[in-house]
C-alpha positions as CSV (number, residue, x, y, z in Angstrom):
1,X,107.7,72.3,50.5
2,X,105.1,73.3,53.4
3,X,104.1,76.7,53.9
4,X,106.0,78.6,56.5
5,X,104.3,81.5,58.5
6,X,106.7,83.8,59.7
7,X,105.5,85.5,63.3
8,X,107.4,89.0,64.5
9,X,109.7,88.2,67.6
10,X,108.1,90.6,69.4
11,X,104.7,88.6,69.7
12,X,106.6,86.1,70.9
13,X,107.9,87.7,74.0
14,X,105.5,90.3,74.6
15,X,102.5,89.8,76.9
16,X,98.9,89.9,76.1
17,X,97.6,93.1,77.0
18,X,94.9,92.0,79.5
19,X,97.2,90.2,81.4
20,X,99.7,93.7,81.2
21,X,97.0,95.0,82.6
22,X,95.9,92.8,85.7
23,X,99.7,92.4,86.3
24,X,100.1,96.3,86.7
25,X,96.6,96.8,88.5
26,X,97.3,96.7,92.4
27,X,94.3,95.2,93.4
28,X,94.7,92.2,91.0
29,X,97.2,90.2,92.9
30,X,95.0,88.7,95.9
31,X,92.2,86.9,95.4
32,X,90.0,85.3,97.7
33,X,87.4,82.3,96.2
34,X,84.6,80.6,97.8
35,X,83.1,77.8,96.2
36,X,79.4,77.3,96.7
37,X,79.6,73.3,96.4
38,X,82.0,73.7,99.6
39,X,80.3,70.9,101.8
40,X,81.5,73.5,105.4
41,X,82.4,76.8,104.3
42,X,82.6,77.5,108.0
43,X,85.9,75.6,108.3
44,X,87.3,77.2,105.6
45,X,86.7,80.7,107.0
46,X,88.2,79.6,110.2
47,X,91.4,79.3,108.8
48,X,90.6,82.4,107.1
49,X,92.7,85.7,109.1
50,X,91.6,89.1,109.3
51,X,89.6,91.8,110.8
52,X,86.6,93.8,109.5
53,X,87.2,97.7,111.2
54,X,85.6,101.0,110.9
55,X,88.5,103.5,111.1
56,X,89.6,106.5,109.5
57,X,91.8,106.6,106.4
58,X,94.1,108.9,108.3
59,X,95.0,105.8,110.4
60,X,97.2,104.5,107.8
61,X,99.4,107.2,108.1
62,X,100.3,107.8,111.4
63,X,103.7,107.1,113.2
64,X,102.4,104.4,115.2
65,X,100.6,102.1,113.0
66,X,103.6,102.5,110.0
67,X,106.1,101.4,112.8
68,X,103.5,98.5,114.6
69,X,102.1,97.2,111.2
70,X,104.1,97.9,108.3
71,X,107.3,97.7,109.0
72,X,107.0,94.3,110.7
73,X,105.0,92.4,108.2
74,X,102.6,92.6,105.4
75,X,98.9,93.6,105.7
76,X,96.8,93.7,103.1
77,X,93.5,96.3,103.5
78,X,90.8,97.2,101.2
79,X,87.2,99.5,101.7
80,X,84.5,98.0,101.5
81,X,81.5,99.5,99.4
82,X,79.8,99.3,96.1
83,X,82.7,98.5,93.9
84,X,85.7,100.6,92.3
85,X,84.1,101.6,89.5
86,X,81.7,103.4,91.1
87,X,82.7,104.4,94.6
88,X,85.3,105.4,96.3
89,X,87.8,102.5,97.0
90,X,90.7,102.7,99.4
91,X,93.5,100.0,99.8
92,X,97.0,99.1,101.6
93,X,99.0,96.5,99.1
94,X,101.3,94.0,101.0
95,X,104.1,96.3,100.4
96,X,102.8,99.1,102.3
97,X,101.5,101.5,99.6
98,X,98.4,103.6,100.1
99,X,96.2,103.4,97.1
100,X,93.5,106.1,96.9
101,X,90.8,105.2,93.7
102,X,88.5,108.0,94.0
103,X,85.2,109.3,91.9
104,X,85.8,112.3,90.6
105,X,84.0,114.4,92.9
106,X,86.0,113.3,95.7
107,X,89.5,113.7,93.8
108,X,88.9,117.4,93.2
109,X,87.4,118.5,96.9
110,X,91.3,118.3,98.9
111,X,93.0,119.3,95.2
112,X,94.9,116.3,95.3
113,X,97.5,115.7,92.7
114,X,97.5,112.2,90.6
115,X,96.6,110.9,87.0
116,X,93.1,109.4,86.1
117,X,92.4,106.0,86.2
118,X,91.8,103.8,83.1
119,X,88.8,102.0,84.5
120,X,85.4,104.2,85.1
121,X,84.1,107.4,83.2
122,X,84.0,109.5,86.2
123,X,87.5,108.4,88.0
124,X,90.2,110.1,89.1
């Protein structure tokens, strides 16, 4: 008679935590991938769509851009800067929420409300 190992049902179903974790992230569900062994990159970017803007983060909230932008399609919009564990990182998902990932410092200045992040040791 061969051993038997008996595993909990709830391993079975249940989902590693690190993908929990990139599946719940916001950030995690676009990715964009260059390969260096890419014989033209250049034709690949010109497929590519999007703009590179300096505007302010109130922009996202007026009347005119939720009613031009959001409401007829999806656009996707990330800051650019060091990196979101250690500046401040601003983003529009494809469903139109405003996601604000902010060093501490920045958090407390307006007193806006929120919960800490789980990825940093100064975030907010």
């Amino acid at each position: 008679m061969e051993d038997l190992c008996a595993v909990p049902l709830l391993n079975l179903f249940s989902k590693p935590q690190h993908v929990q974790i990139i599946e719940e992230h916001p950030l995690n569900h676009w990715l964009e991938i260059l390969f260096p062994t890419l014989l033209s990159p250049h034709k690949f970017l010109k497929k590519a769509f999007y703009y590179k803007a300096d505007i302010l983060l109130s922009y996202f909230i007026e009347q005119s851009f939720i009613q031009d932008y959001l409401q007829k399609g999806r656009v996707v919009a990330q800051s650019l800067g060091k990196g979101i564990d250690v500046s401040n990182v601003i983003a529009l998902d494809g469903s139109g929420t405003l996601i604000l990932n902010l060093t501490k410092d920045t958090y407390e200045q307006p007193g806006l409300s929120g919960k800490p992040a789980k990825i940093g040791p100064d975030r907010q």
